[in-house]
N, C-alpha and C positions, 0 to 999 in steps of 0.2 A: 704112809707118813713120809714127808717129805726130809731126807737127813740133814741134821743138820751140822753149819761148818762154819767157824770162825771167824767172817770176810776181813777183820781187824787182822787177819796174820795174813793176807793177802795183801799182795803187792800189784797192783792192774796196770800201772807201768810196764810196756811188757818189754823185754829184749828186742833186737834189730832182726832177729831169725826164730822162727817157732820149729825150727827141725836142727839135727846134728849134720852126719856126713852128708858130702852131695853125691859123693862118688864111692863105690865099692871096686870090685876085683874088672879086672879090662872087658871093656864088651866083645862078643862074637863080631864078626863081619859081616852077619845080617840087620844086627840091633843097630850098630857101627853107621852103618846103611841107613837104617832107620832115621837115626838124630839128624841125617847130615841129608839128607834128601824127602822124608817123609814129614818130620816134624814143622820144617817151615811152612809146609804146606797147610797143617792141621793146627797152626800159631795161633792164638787169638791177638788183634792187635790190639794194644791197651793207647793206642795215641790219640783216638778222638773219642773221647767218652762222652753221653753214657753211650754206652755197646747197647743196643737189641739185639738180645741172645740169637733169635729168631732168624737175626740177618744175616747170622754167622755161616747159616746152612743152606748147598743148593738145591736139597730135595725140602719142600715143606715137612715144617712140623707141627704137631698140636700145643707141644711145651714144650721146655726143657728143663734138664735137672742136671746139676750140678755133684760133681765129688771131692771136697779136698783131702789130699794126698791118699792118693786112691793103690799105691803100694804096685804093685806087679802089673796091675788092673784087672784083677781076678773079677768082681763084682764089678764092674766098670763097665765089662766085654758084655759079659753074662745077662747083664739088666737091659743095654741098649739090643740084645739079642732080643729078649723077651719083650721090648716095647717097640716095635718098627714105627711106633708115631711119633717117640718122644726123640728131641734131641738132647745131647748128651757133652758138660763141662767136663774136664777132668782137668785137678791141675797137682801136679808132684814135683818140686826140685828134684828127687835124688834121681842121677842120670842111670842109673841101673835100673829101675822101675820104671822110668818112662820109655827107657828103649823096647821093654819087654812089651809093655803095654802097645807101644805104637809098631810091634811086629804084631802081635796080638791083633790089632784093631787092622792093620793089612790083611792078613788072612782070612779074617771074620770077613772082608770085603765092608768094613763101616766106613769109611773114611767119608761117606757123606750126611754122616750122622755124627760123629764126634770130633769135637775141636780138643785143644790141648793147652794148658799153661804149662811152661817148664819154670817153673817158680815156686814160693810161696804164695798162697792165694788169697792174702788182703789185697792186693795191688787191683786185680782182678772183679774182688769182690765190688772195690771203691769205684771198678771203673764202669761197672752194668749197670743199667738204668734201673729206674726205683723199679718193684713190686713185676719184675719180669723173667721169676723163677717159680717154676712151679718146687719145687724138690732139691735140697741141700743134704750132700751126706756128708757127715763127720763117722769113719772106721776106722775102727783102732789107731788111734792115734798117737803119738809117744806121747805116756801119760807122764813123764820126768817126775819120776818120783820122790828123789830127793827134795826138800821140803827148798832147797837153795834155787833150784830151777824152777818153781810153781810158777811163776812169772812167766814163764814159756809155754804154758801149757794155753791150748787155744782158747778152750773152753774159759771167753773172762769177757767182761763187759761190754768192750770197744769192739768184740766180736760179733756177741750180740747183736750188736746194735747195725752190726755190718748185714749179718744175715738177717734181720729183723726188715733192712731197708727193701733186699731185695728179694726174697721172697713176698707173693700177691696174698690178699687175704687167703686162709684155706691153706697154704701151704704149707709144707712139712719141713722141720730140721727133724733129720733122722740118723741118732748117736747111735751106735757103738762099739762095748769094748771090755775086755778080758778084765780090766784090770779096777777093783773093788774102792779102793777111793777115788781113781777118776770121776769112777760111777757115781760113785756119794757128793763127788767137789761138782758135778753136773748135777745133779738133783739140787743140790743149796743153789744154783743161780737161775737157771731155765727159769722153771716155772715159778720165780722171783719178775721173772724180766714181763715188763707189760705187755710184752709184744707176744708171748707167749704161754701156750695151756699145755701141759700133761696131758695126754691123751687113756693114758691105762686106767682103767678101772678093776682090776683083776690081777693079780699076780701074774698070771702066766704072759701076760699083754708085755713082759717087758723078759720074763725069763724066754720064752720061745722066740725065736728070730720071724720077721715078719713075712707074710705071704709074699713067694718070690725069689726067697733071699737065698743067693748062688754059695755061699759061705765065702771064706777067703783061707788063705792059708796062715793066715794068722791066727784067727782062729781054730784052725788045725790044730797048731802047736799048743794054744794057752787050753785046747780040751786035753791035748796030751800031757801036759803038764799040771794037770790037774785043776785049772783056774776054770769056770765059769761064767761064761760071757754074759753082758746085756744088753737089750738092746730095747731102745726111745725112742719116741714118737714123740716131739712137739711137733702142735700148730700153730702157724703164725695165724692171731686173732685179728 
């Protein structure tokens, strides 16, 4: 059963920013490195839209799939390890995560497999061509819990409809996350939105992490503090 949530105490107007800081503690001299020699490299440019994900890479790919605010790039790294055919979005403001990530993604030897947004990724979303993602992940994402911030939280209609556009029939948004009314404020819209189905049939379909899944460290922390993660499956219909 699908929970349910108030949309009348919802505010769908959303803030100018869906994340807090950009910046944490100073980077090392290899990350440092990273932002200032790697990243423009691995840029996506948003100036002539729409983007074909597909053009972005110079090895072929079969599809690509997308991450927003993909955190350290724990799952990021790990996924485009396990799929050598897929090509791979990732897009994170905060400059501490994305340095990590793009020393990360040097080492792995990806760099012809993942591209990068250093931003918030509406911008991104708005500027790919219709139905030319196979795979959009939403992890853990700051759930703002305070009921004054809900407006920031991604999961809301204009989002929707963002990933709705660019994901191909058959494709997946794939949520998750530690934190229990997220989970609930996500179950009241998804599988509301036309574009999209619930894939579980089964309880464990959403408490067990899906075939593949590298964990994150964020997840680390919310099992050590005792929260239990979930994790979704929609498909775009």
């Amino acid at each position: 059963m699908i929970p349910t949530d108030p949309l009348s105490d919802e505010t769908e107007a959303r803030a100018a920013a869906f994340y807090g800081r950009r910046k944490g503690k100073a980077l090392r001299l290899g990350q440092a490195t990273a932002i200032e020699d790697l990243l423009p490299r691995l840029a996506v440019d948003l100036s002539a839209p729409p983007i074909d994900p597909r053009a972005l890479f110079e090895t072929p790919v079969e599809d690509v799939w997308m991450e927003s605010g993909f955190g350290g790039g724990e799952h990021l790294i790990e996924t485009a390890k396990a799929n050598p055919e897929i090509g791979f979005i990732g897009a994170e403001p905060f400059v501490n995560g994305m340095a990590k990530a793009l020393v990360a993604v040097h080492e792995a030897g990806l760099e012809d497999r993942i591209r990068m947004h250093h931003a918030d990724s509406v911008p991104l979303l708005d500027a790919l061509a219709p139905a030319s993602l196979g795979r959009f992940y939403l992890l853990y994402a700051d759930p703002w819990p305070k009921k004054r911030h809900w407006k920031r939280r991604f999961v809301d209609k204009g989002n929707l409809d963002r990933i709705a556009r660019v994901l191909r029939p058959g494709g997946e948004f794939r949520f998750a996350s530690d934190w229990a009314p997220y989970v609930d404020w996500t179950l009241a819209r998804v599988p509301r939105h036309p574009a999209f189905e619930w894939t579980a049939e089964i309880a464990d379909d959403w408490r067990r992490p899906w075939a593949g899944w590298p964990g994150t460290r964020y997840e680390q922390k919310a099992i050590r503090e005792g929260r239990t993660p979930a994790y979704l499956i929609f498909r775009r219909v």
